[in-house]
N, C-alpha and C positions, 0 to 999 in steps of 0.2 A: 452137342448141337451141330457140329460141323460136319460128323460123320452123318448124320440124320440127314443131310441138307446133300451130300456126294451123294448117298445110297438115292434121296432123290431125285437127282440129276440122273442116275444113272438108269432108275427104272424106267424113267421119263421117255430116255433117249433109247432104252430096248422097246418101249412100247410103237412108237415112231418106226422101230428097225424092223419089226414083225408084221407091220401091218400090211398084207401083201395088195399095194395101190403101186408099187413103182414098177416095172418091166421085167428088171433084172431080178426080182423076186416072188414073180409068180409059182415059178418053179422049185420052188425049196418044202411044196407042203406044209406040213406040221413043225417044222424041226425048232423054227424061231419061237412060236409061241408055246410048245412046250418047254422049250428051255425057260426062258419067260415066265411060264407056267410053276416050275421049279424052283427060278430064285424068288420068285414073290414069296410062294409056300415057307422057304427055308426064312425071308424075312419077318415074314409073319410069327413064326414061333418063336425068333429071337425076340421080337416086339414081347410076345406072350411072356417069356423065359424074363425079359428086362435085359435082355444083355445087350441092348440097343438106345 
């Protein structure tokens, strides 16, 4: 339960991180939310797999 509840803090606070509304991250493109993009994916199949 507790790992569940970090892993949601954590996507939480990448979702917040990518969202390009702040100044100093206009200019990063793609890079946050593909990253983003790739641990949700690898969550997800842990979810699938149960090894979460």
């Amino acid at each position: 339960m507790a790992l569940s509840t970090i892993l949601l803090i954590i996507v939480i606070l990448l979702l917040l991180g990518a969202v390009p509304a702040w100044p100093y991250s206009r200019g990063w493109g793609y890079g946050p939310s593909g990253l983003l993009g790739v641990i949700l994916l690898i969550l997800i199949i842990l979810l699938l797999l149960g090894r979460i």
